[in-house]
N, C-alpha and C positions, 0 to 999 in steps of 0.2 A: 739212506742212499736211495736216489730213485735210477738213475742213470750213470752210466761212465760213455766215456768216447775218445777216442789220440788221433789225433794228425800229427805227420811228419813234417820240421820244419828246417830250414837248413841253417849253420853256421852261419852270419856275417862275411868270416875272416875264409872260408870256404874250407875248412878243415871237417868237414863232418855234417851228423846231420844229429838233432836232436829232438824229442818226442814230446809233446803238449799233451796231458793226457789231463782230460776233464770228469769232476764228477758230480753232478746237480743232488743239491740235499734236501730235502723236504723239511722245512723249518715253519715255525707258527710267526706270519701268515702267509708266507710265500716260500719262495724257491732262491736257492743261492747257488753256488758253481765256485768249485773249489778245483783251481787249477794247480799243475806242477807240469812243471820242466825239467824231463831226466836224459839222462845219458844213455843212449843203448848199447854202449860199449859198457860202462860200469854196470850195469843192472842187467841181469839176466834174465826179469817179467817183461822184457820186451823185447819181440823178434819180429822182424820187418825182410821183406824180401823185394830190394831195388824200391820202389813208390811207395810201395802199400803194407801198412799195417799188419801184419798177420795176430801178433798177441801183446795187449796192453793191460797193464796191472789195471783191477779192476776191484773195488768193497763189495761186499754183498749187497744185494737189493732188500730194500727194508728193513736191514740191521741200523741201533742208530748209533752213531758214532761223536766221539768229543773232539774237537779241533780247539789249538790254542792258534789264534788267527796272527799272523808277522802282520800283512798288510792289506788295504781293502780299496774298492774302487767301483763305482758306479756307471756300467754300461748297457745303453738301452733302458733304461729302469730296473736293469737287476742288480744288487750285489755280487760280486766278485771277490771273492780269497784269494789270498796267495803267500808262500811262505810258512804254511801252516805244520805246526808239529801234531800229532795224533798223539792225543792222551789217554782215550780209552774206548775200545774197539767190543763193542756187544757181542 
């Protein structure tokens, strides 16, 4: 794990507002970014106050970690995750 980061993003349907929380991986020979989409109602690592962020789940930095990847996608030249389950956390 090299970094994590969340922005606040709103419902479509305008019921709510849900959390994009990013986390860049340090992989051989580049960098990837493994996102998720959580609920700040259901999940209680995330506390937000009106706009802004206050606390978003976050991996250790420089632990390394196993991702079984759902789905994948190329933006800007980087890989993209998403969907991923964690299989085992250092």
């Amino acid at each position: 794990m090299v970094s994590s980061g969340a922005r606040l993003i709103k419902k479509k349907d305008g019921s709510g507002n849900l959390v994009l929380v990013s986390h860049e991986l340090a992989t051989q020979p580049g960098v990837i970014r493994w996102e998720e989409i959580l609920d700040p109602v259901e999940d209680s690592r995330i506390t937000f106050q009106g706009e802004e962020i206050i606390k978003s789940p976050a991996e250790p930095d420089f632990k390394p970690i196993t991702l079984e990847e759902g789905r994948q996608r190329i933006f800007k030249d980087q890989l993209i995750v998403g969907n991923c389950e964690v299989l085992n956390r250092s």
